[in-house]
C-alpha positions as CSV (number, residue, x, y, z in Angstrom):
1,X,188.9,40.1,190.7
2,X,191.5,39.0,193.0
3,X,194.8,38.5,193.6
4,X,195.4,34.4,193.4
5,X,198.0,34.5,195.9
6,X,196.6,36.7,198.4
7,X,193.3,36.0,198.0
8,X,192.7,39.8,198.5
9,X,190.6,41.7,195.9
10,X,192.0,44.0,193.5
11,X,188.9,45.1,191.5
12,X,185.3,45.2,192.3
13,X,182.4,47.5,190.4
14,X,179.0,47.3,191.4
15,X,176.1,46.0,188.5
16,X,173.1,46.6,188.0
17,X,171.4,43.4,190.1
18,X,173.0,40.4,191.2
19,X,175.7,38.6,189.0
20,X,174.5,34.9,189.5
21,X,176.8,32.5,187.0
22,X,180.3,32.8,186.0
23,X,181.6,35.3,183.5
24,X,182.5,34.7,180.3
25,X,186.2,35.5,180.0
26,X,187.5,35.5,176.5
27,X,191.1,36.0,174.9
28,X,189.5,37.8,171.6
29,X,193.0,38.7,169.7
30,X,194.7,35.1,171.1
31,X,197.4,36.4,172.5
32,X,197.2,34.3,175.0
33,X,195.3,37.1,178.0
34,X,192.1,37.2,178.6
35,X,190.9,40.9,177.2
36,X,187.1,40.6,177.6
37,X,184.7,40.2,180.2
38,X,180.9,39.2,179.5
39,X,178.4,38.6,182.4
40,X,174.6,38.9,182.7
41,X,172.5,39.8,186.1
42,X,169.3,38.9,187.2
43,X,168.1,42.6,187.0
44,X,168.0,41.6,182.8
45,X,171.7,43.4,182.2
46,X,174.1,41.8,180.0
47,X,177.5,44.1,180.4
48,X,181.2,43.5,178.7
49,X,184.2,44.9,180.6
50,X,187.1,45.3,178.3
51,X,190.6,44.7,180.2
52,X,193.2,44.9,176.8
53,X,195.1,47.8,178.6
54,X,197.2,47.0,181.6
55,X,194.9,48.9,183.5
56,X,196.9,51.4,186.8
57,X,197.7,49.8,189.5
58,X,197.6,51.2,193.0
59,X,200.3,50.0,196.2
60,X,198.9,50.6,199.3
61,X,201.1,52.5,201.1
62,X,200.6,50.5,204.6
63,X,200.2,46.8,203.4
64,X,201.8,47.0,200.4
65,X,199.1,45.3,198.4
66,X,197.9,45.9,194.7
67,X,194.4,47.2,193.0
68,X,193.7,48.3,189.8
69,X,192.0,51.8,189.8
70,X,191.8,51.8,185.7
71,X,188.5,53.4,184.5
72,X,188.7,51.9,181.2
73,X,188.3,48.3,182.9
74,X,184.7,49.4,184.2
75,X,181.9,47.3,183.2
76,X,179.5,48.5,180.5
77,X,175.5,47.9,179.8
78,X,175.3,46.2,176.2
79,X,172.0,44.6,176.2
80,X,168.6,45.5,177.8
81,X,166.3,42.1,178.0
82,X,163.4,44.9,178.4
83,X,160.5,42.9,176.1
84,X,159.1,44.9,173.9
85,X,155.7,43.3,173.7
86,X,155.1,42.7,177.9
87,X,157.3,45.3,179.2
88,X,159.2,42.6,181.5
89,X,162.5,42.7,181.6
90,X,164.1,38.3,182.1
91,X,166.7,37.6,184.7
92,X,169.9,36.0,182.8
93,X,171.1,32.9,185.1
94,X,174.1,31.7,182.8
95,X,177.3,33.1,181.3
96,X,176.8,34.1,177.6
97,X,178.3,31.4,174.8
98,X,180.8,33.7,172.9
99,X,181.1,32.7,169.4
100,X,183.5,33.5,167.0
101,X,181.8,34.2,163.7
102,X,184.2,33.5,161.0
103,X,182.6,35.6,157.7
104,X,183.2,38.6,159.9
105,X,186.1,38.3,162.7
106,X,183.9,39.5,165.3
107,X,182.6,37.7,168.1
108,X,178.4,36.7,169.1
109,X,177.1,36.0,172.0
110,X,174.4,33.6,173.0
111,X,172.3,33.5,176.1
112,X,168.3,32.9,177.6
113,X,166.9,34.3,180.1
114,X,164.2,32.7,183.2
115,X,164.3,32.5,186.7
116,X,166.6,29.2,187.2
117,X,166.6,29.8,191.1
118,X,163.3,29.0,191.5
119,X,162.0,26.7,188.6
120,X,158.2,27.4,189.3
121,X,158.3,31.1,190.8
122,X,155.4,32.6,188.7
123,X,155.5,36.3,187.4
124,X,154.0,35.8,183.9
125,X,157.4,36.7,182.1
126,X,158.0,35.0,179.1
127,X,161.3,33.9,178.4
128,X,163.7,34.4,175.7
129,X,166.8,33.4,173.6
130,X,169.6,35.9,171.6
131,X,172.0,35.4,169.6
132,X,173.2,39.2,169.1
133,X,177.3,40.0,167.4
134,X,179.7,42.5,169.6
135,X,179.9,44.8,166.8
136,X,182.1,47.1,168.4
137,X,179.9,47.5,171.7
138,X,181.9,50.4,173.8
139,X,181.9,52.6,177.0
140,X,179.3,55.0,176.1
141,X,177.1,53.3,173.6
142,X,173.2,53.0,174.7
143,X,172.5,49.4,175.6
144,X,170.8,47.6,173.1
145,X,167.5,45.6,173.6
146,X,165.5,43.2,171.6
147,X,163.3,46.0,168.8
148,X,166.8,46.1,167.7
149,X,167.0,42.7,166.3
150,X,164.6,40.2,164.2
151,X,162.0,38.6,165.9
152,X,162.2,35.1,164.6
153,X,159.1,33.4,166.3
154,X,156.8,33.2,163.7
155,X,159.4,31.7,161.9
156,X,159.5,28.1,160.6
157,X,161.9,28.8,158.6
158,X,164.2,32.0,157.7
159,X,163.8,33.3,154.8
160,X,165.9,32.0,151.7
161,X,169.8,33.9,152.3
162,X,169.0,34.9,155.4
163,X,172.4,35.1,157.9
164,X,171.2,37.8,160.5
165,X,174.4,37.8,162.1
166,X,176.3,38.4,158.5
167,X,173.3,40.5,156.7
168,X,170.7,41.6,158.6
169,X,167.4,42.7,157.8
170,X,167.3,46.8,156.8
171,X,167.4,49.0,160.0
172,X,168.3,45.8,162.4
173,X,171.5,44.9,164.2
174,X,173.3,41.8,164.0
175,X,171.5,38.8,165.7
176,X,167.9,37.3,166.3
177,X,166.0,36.5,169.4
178,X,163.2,33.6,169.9
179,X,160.0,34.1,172.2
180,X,159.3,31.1,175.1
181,X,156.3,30.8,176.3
182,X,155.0,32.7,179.9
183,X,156.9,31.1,182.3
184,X,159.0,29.0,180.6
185,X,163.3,29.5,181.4
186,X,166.3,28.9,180.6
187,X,167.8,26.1,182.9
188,X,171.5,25.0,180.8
189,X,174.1,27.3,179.7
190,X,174.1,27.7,176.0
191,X,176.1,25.4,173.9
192,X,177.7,26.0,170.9
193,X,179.9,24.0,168.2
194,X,180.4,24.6,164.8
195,X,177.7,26.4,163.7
196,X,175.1,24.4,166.0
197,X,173.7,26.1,168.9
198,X,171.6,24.3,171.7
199,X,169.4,25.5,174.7
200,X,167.8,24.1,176.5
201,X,164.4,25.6,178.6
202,X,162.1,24.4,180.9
203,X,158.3,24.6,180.6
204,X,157.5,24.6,184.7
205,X,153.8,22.7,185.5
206,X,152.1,22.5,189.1
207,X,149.5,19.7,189.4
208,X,147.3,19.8,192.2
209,X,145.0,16.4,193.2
210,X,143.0,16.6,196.4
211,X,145.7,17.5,199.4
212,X,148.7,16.9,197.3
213,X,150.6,19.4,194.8
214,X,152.9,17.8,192.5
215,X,155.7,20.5,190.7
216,X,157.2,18.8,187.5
217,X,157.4,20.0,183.8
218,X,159.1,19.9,180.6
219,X,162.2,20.3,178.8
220,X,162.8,21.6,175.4
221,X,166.2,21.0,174.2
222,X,166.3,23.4,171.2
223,X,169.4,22.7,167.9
224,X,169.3,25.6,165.6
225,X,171.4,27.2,163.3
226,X,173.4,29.9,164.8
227,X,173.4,32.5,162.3
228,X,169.4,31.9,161.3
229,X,167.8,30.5,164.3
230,X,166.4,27.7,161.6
231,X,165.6,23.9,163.1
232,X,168.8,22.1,162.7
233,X,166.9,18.6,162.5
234,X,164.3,19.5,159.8
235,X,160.8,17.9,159.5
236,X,159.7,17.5,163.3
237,X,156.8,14.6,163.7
238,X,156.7,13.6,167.3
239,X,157.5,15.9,171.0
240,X,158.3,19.0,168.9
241,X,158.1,22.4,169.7
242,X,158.7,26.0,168.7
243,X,158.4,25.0,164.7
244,X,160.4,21.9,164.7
245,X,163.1,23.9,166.6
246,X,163.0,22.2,170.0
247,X,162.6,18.4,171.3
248,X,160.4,18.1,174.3
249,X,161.1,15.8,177.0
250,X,159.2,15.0,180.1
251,X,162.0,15.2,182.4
252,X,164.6,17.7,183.5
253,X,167.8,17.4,181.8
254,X,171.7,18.6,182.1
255,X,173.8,20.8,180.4
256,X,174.7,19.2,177.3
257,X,178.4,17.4,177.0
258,X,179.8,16.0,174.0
259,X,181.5,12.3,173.7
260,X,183.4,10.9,170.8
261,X,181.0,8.4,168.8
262,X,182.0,5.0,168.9
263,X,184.0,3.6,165.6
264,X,182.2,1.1,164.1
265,X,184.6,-1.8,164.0
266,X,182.9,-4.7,165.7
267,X,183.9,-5.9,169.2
268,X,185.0,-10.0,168.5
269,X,184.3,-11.8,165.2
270,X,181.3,-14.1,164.8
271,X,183.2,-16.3,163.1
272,X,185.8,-17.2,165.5
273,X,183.6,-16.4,168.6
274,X,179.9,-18.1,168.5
275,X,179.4,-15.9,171.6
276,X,179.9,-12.4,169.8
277,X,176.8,-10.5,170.4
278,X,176.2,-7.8,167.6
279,X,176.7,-4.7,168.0
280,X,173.5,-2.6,169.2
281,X,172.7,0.7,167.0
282,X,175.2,3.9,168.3
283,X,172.8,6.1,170.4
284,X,173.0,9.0,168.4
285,X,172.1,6.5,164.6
286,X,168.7,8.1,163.9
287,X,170.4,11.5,163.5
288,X,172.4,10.7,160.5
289,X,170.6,13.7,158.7
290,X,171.6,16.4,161.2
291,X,175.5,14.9,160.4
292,X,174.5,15.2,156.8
293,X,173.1,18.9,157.0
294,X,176.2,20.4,159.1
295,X,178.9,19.2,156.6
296,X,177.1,22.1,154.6
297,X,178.7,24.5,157.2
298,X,182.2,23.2,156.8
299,X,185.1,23.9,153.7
300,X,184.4,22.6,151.0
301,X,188.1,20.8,151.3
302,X,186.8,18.8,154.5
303,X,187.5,15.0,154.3
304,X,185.2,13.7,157.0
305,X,186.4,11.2,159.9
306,X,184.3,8.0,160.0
307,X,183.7,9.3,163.6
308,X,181.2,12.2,165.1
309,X,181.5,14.9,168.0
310,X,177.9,13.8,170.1
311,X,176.6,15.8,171.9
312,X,173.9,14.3,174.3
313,X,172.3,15.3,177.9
314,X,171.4,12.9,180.6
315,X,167.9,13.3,182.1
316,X,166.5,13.4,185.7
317,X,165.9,9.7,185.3
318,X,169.5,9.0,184.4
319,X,168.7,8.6,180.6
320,X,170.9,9.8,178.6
321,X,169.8,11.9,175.2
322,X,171.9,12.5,171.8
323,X,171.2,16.0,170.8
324,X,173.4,16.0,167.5
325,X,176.4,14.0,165.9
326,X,178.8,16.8,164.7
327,X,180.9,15.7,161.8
328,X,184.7,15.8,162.2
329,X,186.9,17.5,159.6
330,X,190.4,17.0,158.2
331,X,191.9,19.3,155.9
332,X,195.1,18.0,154.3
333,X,197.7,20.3,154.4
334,X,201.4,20.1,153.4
335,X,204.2,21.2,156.3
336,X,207.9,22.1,155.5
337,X,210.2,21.7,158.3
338,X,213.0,24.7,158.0
């Protein structure tokens, strides 16, 4: 950490491998401070550093400058990516998504792991998504690791009730994690939005013809359910992957960004103008069903806006993807000015 108008650092503990993406920085009682730190290293580490207290600051007796010397801001393992099944332990290349899971005030995390530096370095480690809930993770807990939670790979569909972040299995901790396959990464941060989650991995391929070696490979975008790990689109019938979960595509994508949908009013009037050319389908039409399947998630007092929240990715060759329509809900509410 450092001081914004110095420049000068004021905090600085060492973690176990290098820290390669951003932190997640999160205000979790919205108070409007940030209070707690996530970040993941490429040594497999996920730590939280929680900074609630005003932590001790020191003056330097010649310069005069600031540091904080507070123990209880020191960073803290949480989660192990040791695999239980190969022994590897998966480099994490992106910030955790923090989620705030509603049913139980706490707060889940989302993240993959792969080597993103090097998209087809080649150590025969599979990779791997979590979703795992801060249940109270503290200074002196052991770190957790993935035995702890359920394997949901063989899974094409959880079983009926199942919410392992609300009510997990007997003898598990809150949370699920997915198997990739050998070699295959993580390559966007994790996005999440009401109850969706998407990440996206990449399947790395290296094609050699004669004197020439060709690297390419392919993307699986994966939309789940966040608390089940369940295919958010249902029946898959063409480029799916991982049970219906993921969509493959044969180019590498971006992290995904969401746009406002279109309304569907139309540009000029046929009528009036002979000229009017119709409007052409919204890009995100043939996912009606996903709409139809999230407005499950929402109150049952939701009024729904004739509009969605898309979210879409753009791919190496500049075309652009939906990856869901999120609905849009309004709940009426009656204000009283005092």
């Amino acid at each position: 950490m450092v001081d914004v108008e110095t420049g000068k650092a004021i905090y600085k503990r060492q973690l176990d491998g290098s820290a390669p993406s951003d932190p997640a920085a999160v205000d979790t009682d919205q108070d409007g401070y940030i209070d707690t730190v996530y970040i993941g290293t490429t040594a497999g580490s996920l730590y939280k550093a929680n900074i609630r207290t005003a932590g001790t600051f020191v003056q330097d007796g010649t310069t005069h400058e600031w540091s904080i010397t507070d123990t209880a801001w020191d960073p803290f393992k949480i989660f192990d990516t040791l695999q239980s099944d190969t022994g590897k332990r998966g480099p994490i290349f992106f910030p955790p998504s923090v989620i705030f899971a509603a049913q139980l005030g706490k707060y889940a995390l989302a993240f993959g792991t792969g080597d993103r530096w090097n998209l087809w370095a080649q150590d025969a480690t599979p990779g791997r998504l979590y979703v795992v809930l801060d249940n109270g993770f503290a200074k002196g807990m052991t770190a957790t690791n993935e035995s702890q939670y359920q394997d949901i790979t063989s899974f094409n569909q959880a079983p009926a009730g199942s919410n392992f972040l609300v009510s997990p299995p007997l003898g598990l901790l809150p949370g699920w994690f997915l198997k990739l396959g050998t070699e295959e990464r993580m390559i966007t941060k994790p996005f999440t939005l009401s109850g969706l989650s998407i990440f996206t991995s990449y399947d790395p391929t290296t094609t050699v013809s004669g004197a020439v070696c060709a690297k390419s490979g392919t993307s699986n975008i994966f939309t789940v359910y966040t608390s089940t790990g369940d295919p958010i689109k249902g029946p898959c019938t063409t480029d799916c992957c991982a049970g219906g979960r993921c969509t493959q595509k044969s180019d590498f994508v971006t992290n995904p960004f969401v746009e406002t949908s279109a309304t569907k009013n139309p540009p000029c009037d046929p009528h009036v103008d002979p000229n009017c050319a119709p409007l052409a389908p919204p890009l995100c039409s043939g996912l009606s069903a996903v709409t139809t399947k999230l407005m499950g998630l929402f109150p049952s007092n939701c009024q729904f806006a004739s509009f969605t929240q898309d979210i879409k990715t753009i791919q190496s060759d500049n075309g652009i993807v939906c990856i869901a329509p999120v609905p849009v809900c309004v709940v009426r509410k009656n204000w009283k000015e005092n």
